[in-house]
Every structure is written in C-alpha cells, then in structure tokens.
N, C-alpha and C positions, 0 to 999 in steps of 0.2 A: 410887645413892640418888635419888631423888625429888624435884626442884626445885619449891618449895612459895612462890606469888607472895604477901610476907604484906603488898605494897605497894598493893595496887589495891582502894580503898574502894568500889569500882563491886560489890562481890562480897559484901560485908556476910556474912549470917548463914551465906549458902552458901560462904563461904570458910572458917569455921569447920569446917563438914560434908567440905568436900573436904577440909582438915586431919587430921581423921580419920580418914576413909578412908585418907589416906595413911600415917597414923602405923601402920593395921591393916594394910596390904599390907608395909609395912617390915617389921611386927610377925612379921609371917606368914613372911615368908621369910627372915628370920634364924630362927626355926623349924624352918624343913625345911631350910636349912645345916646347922644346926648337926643335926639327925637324921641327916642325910646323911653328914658326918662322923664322929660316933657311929658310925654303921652302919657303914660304911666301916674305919673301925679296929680295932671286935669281929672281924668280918671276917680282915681282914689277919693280928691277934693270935692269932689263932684256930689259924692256919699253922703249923707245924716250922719249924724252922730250914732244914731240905733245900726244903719247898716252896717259902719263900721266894727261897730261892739260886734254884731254879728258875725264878724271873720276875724273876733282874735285885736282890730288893731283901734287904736285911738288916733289922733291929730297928729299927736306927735311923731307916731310910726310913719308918716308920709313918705317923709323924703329919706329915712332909712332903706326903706320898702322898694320905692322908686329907684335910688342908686344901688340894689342890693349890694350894698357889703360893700363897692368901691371905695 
C-alpha cells in the first residue's frame, strides 16, 4: 500500500491531488487482484477432478492457489 505524507503543509492543494491519485492506483489494483483471482479460479473450477490430480491440486486447493498466499 501507498505511504501517503498527510503531515507536510508545504504541499497544500497538491497534497489533496497526490491523495487521489493514490486512493485511484490503490483503487485500480485491488481491481485487477481481484480479476486475477476471479479468473484464476473459473479457471481451476473449470478442471476434472483427474486434471486436477494431474497438477498436484485437489478442490480444496482452489482458492488457496487462486489468492496465492494472500
């Protein structure tokens, strides 16, 4: 996440405007996570149960796989 200085008055209206930008970059890529995800798990779901065996994972491995690790 985005370290946002909201202490330094030296930055007035343009500290506002970086603020946003940054809340839109935040905005934006918790977006394409979470699409990423989504996709990722149709995906997966998508599988036999033999395909799956095939690469190691089971059902339950879904959405571990899908949100690696998060």
């Amino acid at each position: 996440m985005a370290l946002i200085d909201t202490h330094n008055p030296l930055l007035g209206p343009a500290n506002l405007a970086g603020r946003i930008g940054s809340l839109f970059v935040v905005a934006s890529r918790a977006a394409s996570d979470w699409n990423e995800t989504r996709a990722t798990r149709k995906a997966l779901s998508a599988l036999t149960d033999r395909e799956l065996d095939d690469v190691g994972l089971t059902r339950f491995d879904i959405e571990r796989v899908a949100r690696r690790g998060r």
